[in-house]
C-alpha positions, 0 to 999 in steps of 0.5 A: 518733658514734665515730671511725673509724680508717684501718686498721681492717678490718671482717671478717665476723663469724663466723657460729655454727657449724651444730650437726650433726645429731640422729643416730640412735643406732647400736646397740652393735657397729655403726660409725657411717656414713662421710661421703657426700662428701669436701671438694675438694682443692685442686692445690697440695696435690695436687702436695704429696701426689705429692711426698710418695708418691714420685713426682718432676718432671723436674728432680728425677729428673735430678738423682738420676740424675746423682748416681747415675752420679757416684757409680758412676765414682768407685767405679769409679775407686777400683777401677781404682787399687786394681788397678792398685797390686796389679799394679804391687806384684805386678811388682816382686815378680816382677822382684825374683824374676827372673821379669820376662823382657825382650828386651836387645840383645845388645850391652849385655850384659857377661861381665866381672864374675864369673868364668865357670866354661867353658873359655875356648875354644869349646864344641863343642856350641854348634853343637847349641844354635845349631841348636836356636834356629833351630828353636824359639827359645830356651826357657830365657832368660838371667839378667842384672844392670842395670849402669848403661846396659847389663847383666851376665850372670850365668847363660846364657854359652853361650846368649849365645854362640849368639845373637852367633855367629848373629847374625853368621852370618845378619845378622838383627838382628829374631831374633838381635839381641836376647835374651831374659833374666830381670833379677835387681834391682840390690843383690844381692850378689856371692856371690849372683851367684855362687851364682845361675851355680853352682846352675845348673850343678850341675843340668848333668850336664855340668859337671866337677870341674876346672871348679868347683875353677877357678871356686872358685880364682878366688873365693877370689882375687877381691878383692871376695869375703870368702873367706878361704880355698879351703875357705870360697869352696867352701863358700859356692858350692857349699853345696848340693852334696853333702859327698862332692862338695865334698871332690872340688872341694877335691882338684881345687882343689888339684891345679889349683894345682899343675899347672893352668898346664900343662894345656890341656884340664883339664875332660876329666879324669875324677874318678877320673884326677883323684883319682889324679894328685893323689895321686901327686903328694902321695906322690912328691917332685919328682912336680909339678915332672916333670908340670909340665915334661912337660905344657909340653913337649907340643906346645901343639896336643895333644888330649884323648886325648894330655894325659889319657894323660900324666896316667894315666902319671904316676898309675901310674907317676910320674915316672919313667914319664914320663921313659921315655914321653918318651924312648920317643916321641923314639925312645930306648931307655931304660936304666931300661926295660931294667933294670926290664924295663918300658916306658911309652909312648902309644898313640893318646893313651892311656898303655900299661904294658908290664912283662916277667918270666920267664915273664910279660908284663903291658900295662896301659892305659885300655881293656877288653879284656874286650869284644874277642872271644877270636878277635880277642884271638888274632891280636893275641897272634899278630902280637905273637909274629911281630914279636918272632920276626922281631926276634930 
């Protein structure tokens, strides 16, 4: 009798598989029958075979879709930054190029770093630009500099004059407390500054000679300018005007230093008067020394009419037709005048010419008489006739 192990496991044996049955032979282009019936499967493999067809549970469509949503934020935040970077490159190309306009307090605005290219005194046609503010505002914005706490005007003076005066004309500070301006990036240099206030007023029809030969002057003295001479601070600010024009600043340039110290209202003179007055005195010695002397003794509070009228004297008939005018309106008669049969004098601010000969008078002045009428001409002449009968 055999011993029995413990762990021995007695299986069935296996029982000899049916031979499948005789089937009939299939004849040739025919299939063979499908089984009638399938085994049954089992739910485990079932829920395999849904997995595996595309379907999913609960927990594993959540987790799909929470990944799904993650991933689009982080698109999106990825698009928010990239727009944001372009933004903020695209305003620092605009402040760079003084399109950024801001609203500055008026106080933290200065005027002292260039030379501003007005006459000191007020401009009478602030009031026109005070006006048009109230009415529609100010359409043109300043141009500054940051400078420190505050900031530095480089082009806008009298726009910036119209804001101070109304603000301390109605006391709103919300509208005229503060003003709007282009902010030029710090750096820059001064030239540029300079070329920045100057090609504005090129476009202002308004802007005279003696304007831009002054501010040429005082680029050139600036120590903080490479200018070494009066002709390359005029080329530097005012490259883009003309070569025509550029000559007539250099000649206003040069006549300003010689007689600009007496001059009071030098931006009313014309380019022509100008041009006159400085060569007469480059022809005439002593010619500087007379105007200069004349235009300081004239009283301070003189207008325009008066100061131009000295300048067309002495551009026809120099220095000596100075003396007489002076002589003239102190009451004297002159020997000079009745030896040369010729007077000069002002008239209504304007310089008059009288010069006799046998036979002939002749009076030259600053006025078209080709625009009075012949009758009009006629009682002048005629009233002229009476008082030197009258006089003997």
């Amino acid at each position: 009798m055999s011993r029995r192990r413990v762990f021995d496991i007695d299986f069935p044996e296996a029982q000899p598989e049916a031979a499948p049955e005789a089937s009939a032979p299939v004849p040739a282009g025919t299939r063979p029958p499908k089984a009638s019936a399938k085994a049954p499967v089992p739910p485990a493999a079932r829920l395999g075979a849904g997995a595996r067809d595309g379907r999913r549970g609960p927990m594993a469509a959540a987790i799909q879709e929470n990944s799904e949503a993650l991933r689009q934020r982080q698109s999106a935040e990825a698009q928010i930054r990239a727009e944001n970077d372009r933004l903020a490159h695209e305003f620092v190309g605009l402040r760079r190029l003084g399109l950024v306009i801001e609203l500055v307090p008026l106080d933290q605005v200065k005027t002292g770093k260039l030379t501003r290219d007005r006459a000191p005194k007020r401009d009478p046609e602030i009031d026109e630009l005070k006006d048009s503010i109230r009415a529609l505002g100010l359409s043109n914005p300043i141009r500054v500099e940051a400078s420190g706490e505050g900031h530095e005007l480089v082009q806008g003076l009298r726009r910036l004059t119209a804001f101070r005066e109304l603000l301390a004309e109605t006391g709103d500070v919300e509208a005229y407390g503060r003003i709007p301006a282009a902010l030029t990036p710090q750096g820059e240099t001064l030239e540029g500054l300079y070329r920045r206030m100057v090609d504005e007023n090129l476009v202002r029809r308004d802007i005279s000679f003696a304007e831009m030969a002054a501010l040429a002057r005082a680029y050139h003295e600036d120590p903080q300018t490479n200018a070494r001479s009066l002709d390359e601070a005029i080329a530097t600010l005012f490259g883009s005007a003309g070569r025509q024009k550029r000559v007539y600043i250099r000649n206003f340039a040069h006549l300003l230093e010689r007689v600009g110290e007496g001059l009071r209202h030098p931006e009313a003179m014309p380019r022509a008067l100008g041009l006159a007055t400085l060569k007469r005195l480059e022809a005439e010695e002593g010619g500087a020394k007379a105007l200069l002397r004349t235009l300081r003794a004239a009283p301070a509070d003189r207008g325009e009419e008066e100061e131009m009228g000295l300048l067309r004297l002495f551009a026809e008939g120099g220095a000596a037709a100075l003396g007489l005018a002076v002589e003239a309106e102190a009451g004297r008669t002159p020997a000079a005048a009745l030896d040369k049969r010729e007077v000069n004098f002002l008239w209504k601010g304007r310089g008059v010419r009288c010069a006799a000969a046998r036979g002939r008078l002749e009076l030259r002045t600053d006025r078209d008489f080709t625009a009075l009428s012949p009758e009009k001409l006629e009682r002048a002449a005629r009233a002229f006739f009476k008082i030197l009968d009258a006089e003997g």
